[in-house]
N, C-alpha and C positions, 0 to 999 in steps of 0.2 A: 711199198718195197718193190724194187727193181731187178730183175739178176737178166744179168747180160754175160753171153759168151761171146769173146774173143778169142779165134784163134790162131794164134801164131805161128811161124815155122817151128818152132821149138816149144812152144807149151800152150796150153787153153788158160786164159786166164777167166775167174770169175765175177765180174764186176758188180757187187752187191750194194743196194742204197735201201735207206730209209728206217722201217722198222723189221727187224728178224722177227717176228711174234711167232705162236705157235701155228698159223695157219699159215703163214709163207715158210715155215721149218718144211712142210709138204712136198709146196714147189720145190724148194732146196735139194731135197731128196731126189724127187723123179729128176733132176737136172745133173745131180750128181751120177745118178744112175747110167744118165747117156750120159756122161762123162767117161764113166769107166767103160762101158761099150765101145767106146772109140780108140781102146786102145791108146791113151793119152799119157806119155809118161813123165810130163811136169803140169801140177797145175797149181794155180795160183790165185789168191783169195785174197783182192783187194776190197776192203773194210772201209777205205778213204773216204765214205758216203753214207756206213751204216751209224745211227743214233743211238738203238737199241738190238741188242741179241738176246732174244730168249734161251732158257737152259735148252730146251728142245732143240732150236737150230744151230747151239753150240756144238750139245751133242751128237746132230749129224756131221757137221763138219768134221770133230772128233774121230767118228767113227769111221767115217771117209777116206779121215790122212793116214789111223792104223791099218786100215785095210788097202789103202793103193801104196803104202811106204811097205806094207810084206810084199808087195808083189812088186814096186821097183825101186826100192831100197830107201835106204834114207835122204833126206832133201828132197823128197819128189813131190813133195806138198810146202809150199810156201804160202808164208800170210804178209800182208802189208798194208800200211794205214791205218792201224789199229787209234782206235777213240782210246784214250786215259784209263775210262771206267770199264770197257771192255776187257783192255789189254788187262789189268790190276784182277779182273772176275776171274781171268785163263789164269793169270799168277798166281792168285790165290788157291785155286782149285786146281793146281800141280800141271793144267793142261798145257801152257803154252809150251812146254818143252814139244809138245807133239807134232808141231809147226816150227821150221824154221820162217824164224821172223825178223822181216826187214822193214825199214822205214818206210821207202815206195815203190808205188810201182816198177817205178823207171830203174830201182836196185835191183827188183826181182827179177825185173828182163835183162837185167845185165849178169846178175847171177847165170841167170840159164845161160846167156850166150846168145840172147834174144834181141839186138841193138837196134831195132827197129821202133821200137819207141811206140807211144801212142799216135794209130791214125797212117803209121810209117810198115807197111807189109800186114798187116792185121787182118781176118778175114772173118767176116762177121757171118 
């Protein structure tokens, strides 16, 4: 598993691959942690790469988009790229409402107002 921060003039995006299991839920956490430290008020969980999510690193991500949507409202947590079986796990289990969810990346940058695209103003 992968997770990459990008970040952008207008939001941090998350770039997550591989498998979510319960020992990369970990990493996830202390990533998200400095996320919220930096005062970030969109961020963005591209899935487009992941195969597998544990219920663990669902439910930090979960916990993450409640806790940074009370402090800057709703939409401030976007998800995209969702796998079939993942997306269908969040439906099922009432979660996906928690995340506004778009198809791709390059939606959720244009949501924000972010049109620099991949590789275009990004700053790793």
């Amino acid at each position: 598993m992968g997770i990459v921060v990008e970040r952008h003039p207008k939001c941090a995006v998350l770039k997550l691959s591989g498998l979510l299991d319960v020992k990369e839920a970990r990493n996830l956490r202390d990533t998200l942690k400095t996320i919220e430290a930096e005062d970030v008020v969109t961020v963005v969980f591209d899935m487009g790469d992941v195969r597998f999510a544990s219920s663990t690193a669902i439910g930090a991500m979960v916990a993450f988009s409640n806790e940074h949507q009370r402090r800057y409202g709703n939409g401030s947590v976007i998800i995209c790229g969702l796998d079939k079986s993942i997306r269908r796990a969040l439906e099922v289990l009432g979660l996906l409402d928690t995340f506004v969810e778009v198809p791709s990346l390059s939606d959720a940058l244009k949501l924000v107002g972010d049109f620099g695209g991949e590789g275009d103003g990004a700053q790793r």
